[in-house]
N, C-alpha and C positions, 0 to 999 in steps of 0.2 A: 558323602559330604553334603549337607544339605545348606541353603539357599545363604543361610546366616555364618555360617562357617565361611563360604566362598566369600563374600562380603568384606568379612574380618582378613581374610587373606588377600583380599584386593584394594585394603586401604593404603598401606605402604605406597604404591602402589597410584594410586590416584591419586594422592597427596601430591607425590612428587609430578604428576600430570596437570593436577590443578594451578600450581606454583608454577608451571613451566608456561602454562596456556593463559593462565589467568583467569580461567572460568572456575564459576563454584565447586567446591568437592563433590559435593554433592550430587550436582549433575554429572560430572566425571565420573563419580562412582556408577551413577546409575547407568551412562552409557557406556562403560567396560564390564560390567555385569551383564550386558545383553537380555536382563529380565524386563516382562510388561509391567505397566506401572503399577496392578493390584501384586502379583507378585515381591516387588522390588519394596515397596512399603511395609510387607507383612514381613521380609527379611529382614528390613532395619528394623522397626520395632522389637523383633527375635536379637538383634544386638544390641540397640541398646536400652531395653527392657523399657520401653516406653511404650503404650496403649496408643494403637490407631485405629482413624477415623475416615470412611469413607465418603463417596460422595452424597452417597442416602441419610448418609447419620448428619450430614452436616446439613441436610434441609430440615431436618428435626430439630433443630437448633436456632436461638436467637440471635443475634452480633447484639454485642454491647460496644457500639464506636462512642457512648457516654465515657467509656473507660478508658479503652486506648481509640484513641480517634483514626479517621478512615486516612489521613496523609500518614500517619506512624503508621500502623497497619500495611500499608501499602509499600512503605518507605524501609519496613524493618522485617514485613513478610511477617507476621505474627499478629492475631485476633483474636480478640476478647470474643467469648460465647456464652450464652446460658441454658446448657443440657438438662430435660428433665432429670434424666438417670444421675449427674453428675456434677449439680452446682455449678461454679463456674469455672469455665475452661479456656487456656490460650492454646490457641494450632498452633503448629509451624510447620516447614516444609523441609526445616535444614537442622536438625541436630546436633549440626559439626559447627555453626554459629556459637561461638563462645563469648561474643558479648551481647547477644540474644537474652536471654535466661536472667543474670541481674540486670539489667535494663528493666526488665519487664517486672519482676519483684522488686525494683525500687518505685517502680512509675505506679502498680497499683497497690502495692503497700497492703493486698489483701490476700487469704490465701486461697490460691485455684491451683488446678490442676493441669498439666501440659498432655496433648495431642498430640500422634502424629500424620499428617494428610499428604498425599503426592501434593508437588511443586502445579501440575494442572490444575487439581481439584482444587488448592488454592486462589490461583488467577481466577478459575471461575466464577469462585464465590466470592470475588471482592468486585472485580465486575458485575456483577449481579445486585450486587449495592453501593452501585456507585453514585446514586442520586441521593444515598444518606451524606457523601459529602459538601453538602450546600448547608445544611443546616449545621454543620458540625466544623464548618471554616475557623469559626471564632476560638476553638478551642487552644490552647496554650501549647508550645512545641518547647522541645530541646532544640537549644541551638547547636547547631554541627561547629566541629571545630574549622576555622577558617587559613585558609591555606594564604601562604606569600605570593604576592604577586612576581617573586620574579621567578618562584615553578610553574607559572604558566605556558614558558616558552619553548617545554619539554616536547621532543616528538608525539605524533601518535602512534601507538602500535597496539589496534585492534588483537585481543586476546592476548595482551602481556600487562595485566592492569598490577604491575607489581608494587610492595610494599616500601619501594623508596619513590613513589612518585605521591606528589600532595594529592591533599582531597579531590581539590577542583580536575585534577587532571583524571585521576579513579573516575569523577562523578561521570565526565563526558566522554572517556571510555569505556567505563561500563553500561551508558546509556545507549552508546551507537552499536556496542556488542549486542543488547538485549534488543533495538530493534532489529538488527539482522535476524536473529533468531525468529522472533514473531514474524519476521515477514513483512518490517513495516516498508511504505514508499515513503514517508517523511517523517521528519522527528521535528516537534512545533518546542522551542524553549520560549516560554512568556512570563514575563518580567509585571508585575502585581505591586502592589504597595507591601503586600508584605512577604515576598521573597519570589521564588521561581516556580510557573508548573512547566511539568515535560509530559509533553503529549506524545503518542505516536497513533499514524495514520495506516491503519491496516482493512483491507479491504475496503479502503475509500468513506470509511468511520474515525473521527478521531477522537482517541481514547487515554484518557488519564490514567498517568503509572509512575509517577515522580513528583515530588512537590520538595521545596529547600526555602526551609523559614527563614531566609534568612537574606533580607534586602543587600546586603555587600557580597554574598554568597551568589546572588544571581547576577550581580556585576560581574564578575571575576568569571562567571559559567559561560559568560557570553563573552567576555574578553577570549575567552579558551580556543571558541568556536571561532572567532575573528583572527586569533594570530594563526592555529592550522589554518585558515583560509587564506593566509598574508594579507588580511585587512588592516587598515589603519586603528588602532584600537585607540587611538585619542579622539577618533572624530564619532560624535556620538546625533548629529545632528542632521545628518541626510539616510538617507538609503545605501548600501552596501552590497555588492555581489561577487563570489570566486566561490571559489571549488578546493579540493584536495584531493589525496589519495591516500587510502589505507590496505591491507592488508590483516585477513582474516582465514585463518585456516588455509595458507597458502593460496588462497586466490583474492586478485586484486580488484579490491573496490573504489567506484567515483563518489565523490559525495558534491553535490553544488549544494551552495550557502546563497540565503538571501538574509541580510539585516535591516531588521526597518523600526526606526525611531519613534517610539510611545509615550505616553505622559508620564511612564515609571521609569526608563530608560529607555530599553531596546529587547524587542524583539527576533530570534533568530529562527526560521525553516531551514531543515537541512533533508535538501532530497537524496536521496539514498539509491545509485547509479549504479545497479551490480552487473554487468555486462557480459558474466557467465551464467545468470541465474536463470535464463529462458531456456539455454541448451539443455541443462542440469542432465549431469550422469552421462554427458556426451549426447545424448540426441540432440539430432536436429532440429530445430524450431518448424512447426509446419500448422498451413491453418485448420486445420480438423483438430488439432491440441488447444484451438481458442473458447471452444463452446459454440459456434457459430450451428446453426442448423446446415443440415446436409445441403439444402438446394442452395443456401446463401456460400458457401464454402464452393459449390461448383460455378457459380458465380462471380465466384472473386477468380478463380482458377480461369474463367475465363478470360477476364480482365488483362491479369497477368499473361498472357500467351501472346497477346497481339504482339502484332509486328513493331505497331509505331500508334501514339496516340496517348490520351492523359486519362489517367487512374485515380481519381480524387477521394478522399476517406476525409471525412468533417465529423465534426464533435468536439465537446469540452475538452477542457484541459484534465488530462486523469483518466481518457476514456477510453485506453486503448490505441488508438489509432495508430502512434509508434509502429508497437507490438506485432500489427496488423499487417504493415508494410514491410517490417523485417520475415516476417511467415512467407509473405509472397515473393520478397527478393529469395530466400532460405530453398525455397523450391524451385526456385526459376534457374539458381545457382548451378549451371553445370559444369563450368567453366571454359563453357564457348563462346560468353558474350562478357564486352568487358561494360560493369557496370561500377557507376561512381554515386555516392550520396555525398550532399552537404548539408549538413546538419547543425544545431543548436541547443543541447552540445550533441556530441556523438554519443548517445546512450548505451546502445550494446556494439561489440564486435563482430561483424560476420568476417567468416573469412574467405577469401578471395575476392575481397568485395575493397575499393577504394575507398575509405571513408576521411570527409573532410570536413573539420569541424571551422562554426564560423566566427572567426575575429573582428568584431568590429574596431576596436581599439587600431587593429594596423590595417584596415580598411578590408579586412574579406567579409563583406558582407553578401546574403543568397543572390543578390542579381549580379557582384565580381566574381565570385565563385562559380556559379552558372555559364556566364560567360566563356569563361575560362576552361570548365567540362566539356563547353562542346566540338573545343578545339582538341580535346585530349582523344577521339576516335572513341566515342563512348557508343553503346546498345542501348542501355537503359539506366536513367539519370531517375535518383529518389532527392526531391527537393523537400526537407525537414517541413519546412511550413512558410506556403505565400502569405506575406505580410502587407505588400506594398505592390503599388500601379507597375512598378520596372518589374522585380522577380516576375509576377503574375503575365506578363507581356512575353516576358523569353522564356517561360515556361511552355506558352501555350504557341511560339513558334517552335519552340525545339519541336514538341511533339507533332507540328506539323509537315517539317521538315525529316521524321524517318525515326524518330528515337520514341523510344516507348517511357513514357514520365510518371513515377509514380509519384503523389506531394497529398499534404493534407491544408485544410482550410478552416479557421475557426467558423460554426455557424449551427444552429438548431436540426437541421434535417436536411434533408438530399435538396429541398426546393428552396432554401435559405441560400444555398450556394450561389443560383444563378444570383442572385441580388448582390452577395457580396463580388462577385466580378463586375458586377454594373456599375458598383460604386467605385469599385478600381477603376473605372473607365478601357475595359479592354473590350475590343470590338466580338461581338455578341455573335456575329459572323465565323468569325476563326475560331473562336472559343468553341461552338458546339460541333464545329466541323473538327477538330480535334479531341473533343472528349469520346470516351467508348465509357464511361458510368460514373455514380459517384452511390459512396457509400456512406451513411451514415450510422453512427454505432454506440450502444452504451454498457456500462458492465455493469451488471446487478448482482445482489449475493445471495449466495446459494444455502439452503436448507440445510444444517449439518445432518449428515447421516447418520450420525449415532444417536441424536437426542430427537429428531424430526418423527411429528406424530400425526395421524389424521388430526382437523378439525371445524368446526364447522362456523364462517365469520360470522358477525352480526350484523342482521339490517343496515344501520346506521354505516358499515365501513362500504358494507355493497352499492349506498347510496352514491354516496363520497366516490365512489371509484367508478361512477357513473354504469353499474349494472344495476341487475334483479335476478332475481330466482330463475325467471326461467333465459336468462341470458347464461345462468352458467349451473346451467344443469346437469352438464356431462363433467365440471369439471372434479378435481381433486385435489383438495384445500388441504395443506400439511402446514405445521411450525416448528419449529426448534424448540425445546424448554431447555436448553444451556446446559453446558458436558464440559467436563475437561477439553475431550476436544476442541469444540469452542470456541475457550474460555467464555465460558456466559454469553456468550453474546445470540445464541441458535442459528447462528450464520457460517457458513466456514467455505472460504473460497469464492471464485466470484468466476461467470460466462459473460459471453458478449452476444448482446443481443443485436439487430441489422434492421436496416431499410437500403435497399439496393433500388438504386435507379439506373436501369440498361437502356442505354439511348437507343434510339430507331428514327428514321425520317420525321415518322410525324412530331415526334416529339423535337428535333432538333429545329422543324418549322414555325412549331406552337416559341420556341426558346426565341428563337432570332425577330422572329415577329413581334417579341416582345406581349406576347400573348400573356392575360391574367392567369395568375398562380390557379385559380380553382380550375382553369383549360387542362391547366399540366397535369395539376393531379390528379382529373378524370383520366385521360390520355396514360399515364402512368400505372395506376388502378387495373385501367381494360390491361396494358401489359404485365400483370402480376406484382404488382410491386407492391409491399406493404408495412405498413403505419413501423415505427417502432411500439408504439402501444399496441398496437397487434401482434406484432412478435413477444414484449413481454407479457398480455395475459393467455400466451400459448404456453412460457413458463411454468406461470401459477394454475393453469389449468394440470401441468403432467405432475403438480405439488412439486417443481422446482425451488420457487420462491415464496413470496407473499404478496398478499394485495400490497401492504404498507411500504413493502421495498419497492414494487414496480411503480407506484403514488411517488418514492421520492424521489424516482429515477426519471420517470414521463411522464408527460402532461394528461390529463385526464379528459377524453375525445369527448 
């Protein structure tokens, strides 16, 4: 039985799969086929006699977004192309799309011929010209048909986007099912004069993949997002914040909701809280699974082992740190010592671990919570993040008093820290006598391995990136030129790059003395510590990354 026959006897089959889960057939079909993606294409097309198109044929190729523009495109999964061999051509990625096909012979009214491409090799190559939709904004849309406001107040249920729920309710179902999938951490709804785009934030990029012409259409998207969250959906004039819960493929997801008021309406971010997705497939979370180099990794494992004393991780917001501090609780976890975090919110679940998220509303905020931990016979207390002069003060007695503290700090690098404590006014004396290090960290993204090639930059980037020739003469310059895997972007996946500052005497003297920063960072230096832009051009040196991603990650020395 060969590959198109199994297919044909797997549709039954997945139909009944897809209608049950809510996902496309098509992908249904293709994951109970268990074929690779060049396989899987050359099968459909053997059913249903349609000519495909791989990822080589489609760079041989022009897009015509003049004909169907890059939001339909994007929005209907189907592209206008101009084949030598073959005039003009529409891709698509789904065959079983049965209002796909007249849509498209109404809209260009000329005759071309249909493709067919995996569902990857398409993302890719609309990714990859996504800078043709600036110029092609203006172009005229179908308006989608507009759903009742009073279907808006249907549950949600991640992977059940069934055929009695309205548009509006589909739309922002099936947009938080496709960021799961991608892997996004946020989904960006923004509200425009003339309808809605949906972004999603993947690998700390954020990337268009939705657009809704339709200005009452992006009301109603955003009323959607507000009543899952049990927001007031009348108030359209402040800022807004909750959360919800969904369910996907039997594991439960958090989603927290920010709304914030624009000159078109309103704005929604919706981060996307999955609190099983670090363990994945039951492992344990642990720090040598973050990217971190070997010696920084035996470092933090240092950190974590002390008796008693404070463990600080600073960085933006995005940058890890969480992650970070879950690794080190993950392996400390033996279940001898009893440890308690409070947090903002509780992002992942560890288990046998206390976690206590913080209410401000009924007054649990990190310095009542805190408080309150250290009465419960705790080991080791994880404080989500010092904000304020109080948390900051009884953090840094707990750890002087016998409990080991792990917390993170918003601030630029290991030596931005001390300042931000100075400005909390916590005495500079206890502080350094309870700290044992402070990490700083950032995630950069990573070279896809399928598409990644030698190459050689040019002067002008090596300027800019404050080298020369012979400063990077050993290294080894790679790029992505964009792959299904991917999708277009040559990037796929992301490491955490470090600056570790391991306190010692001197340095606790140089802090308390109130010694200039340039004291510290000689003092620091001499004990091994190094830049984060020294760790990431060790990166781009092994062809990790690129110059232009470690440029827009760190500052250039």
């Amino acid at each position: 039985m060969n590959a198109a026959t199994a297919l044909r006897r797997l549709l039954p089959e997945a139909r009944r799969g897809a209608v049950a889960t809510g996902v496309r057939l098509i992908e249904t079909l293709e994951e109970r086929s268990a074929l690779d993606a060049e396989a899987f294409v050359a099968a459909l097309a053997e059913l249903t006699g349609m000519a495909a198109m791989d990822a080589a044929g489609l760079r041989q190729t022009r897009p015509r977004f003049d004909l169907i523009p890059f939001v339909e495109a994007m929005q209907r999964r189907c592209v206008a192309l101009e084949a030598d061999d073959a005039g003009l051509v529409v891709i698509t990625d789904d065959p079983f799309d049965s209002r796909q096909r007249p849509w498209a012979e109404d809209w260009l009214k000329a005759p071309f011929a249909w493709r067919l491409v995996h569902r990857g090799d398409l993302a890719a190559f609309l990714a990859g010209h996504e800078q043709d939709m600036q110029a092609l904004d203006s172009m005229p849309h179908d308006r989608a048909v507009r759903s009742d406001d009073a279907s808006l107040v249907e549950d949600l249920s991640l992977g059940s986007i069934g055929g009695e729920a309205s548009e509006i309710v589909r739309l922002v179902r099936s947009t938080l099912h496709d960021a799961l999938r991608f892997g996004a951490s946020d989904v960006h709804f923004e509200t425009g004069p003339d309808g809605l785009t949906i972004k999603f934030r993947i690998d700390g990029m954020l990337t268009q993949v939705k657009s809704v012409p339709d200005p009452v259409q992006a009301e109603q998207a955003i009323s959607r997002v507000k009543v899952l969250a049990d927001l007031d959906i009348t108030e359209r004039r402040i800022p807004q914040d909750g959360r919800f819960k969904a369910a996907d493929r039997g594991r439960a997801i958090d989603f927290r909701v920010s709304i914030m008021p624009s000159i078109f309406g309103e704005d929604a971010v919706v981060r996307i809280l999955d609190k099983q997705s670090l363990q994945g497939e039951g492992r344990a979370l642990r720090l040598d699974g973050l990217g971190f180099e070997e010696a920084d990794v035996r470092t933090i494992r240092r950190f974590s082992v002390e008796p008693y004393g404070m463990f600080l991780v600073t960085g933006p917001t995005g940058s890890g740190k969480t992650t970070t501090l879950y690794a080190a609780l993950s392996e400390i976890n033996t279940g001898h010592d009893k440890i308690i975090t409070i947090e903002d919110p509780v992002e992942y679940q560890l288990p046998g671990v206390l976690q206590i998220p913080v209410n401000e509303k009924k007054g649990l905020t990190f310095a009542v919570g805190l408080r309150s931990i250290l009465r419960h016979d705790p080991d080791t207390i994880m404080v989500g993040e010092i904000r304020d002069p109080e948390t900051a003060a009884i953090a840094v007695q707990s750890a002087l008093t016998g409990h080991l503290v792990f917390t993170t700090v918003h601030a630029n690098n290991v030596f931005d820290v001390i300042g931000r404590f100075v400005h909390m006014q916590v005495d500079l004396y206890s502080f350094v006598s309870a700290l044992n290090g402070i990490l700083a960290q950032r995630l950069i993204r990573l070279n896809c391995p399928h598409c990644s090639a030698d190459e050689t930059p040019p002067d002008a980037l090596l300027s800019a990136s404050g080298l020369d020739a012979a400063a990077v003469s050993g290294y080894r310059f790679r790029r992505g030129g964009g792959c299904r895997e991917c999708r277009g972007t040559g990037f796929r996946g992301r490491r955490a790059i470090a600056e570790v500052l391991l306190m010692g005497d001197e340095i606790r003297e140089l802090i308390a003395q109130r010694a200039p920063i340039r004291s510290i960072k000689t003092a620091a230096r001499a004990k091994g510590t190094r830049s984060l832009r020294e760790a990431a051009l060790a990166a781009v040196a092994r062809g990790q990354t690129t110059l232009q991603e470690i440029n827009r990650v760190t500052f250039v020395e």
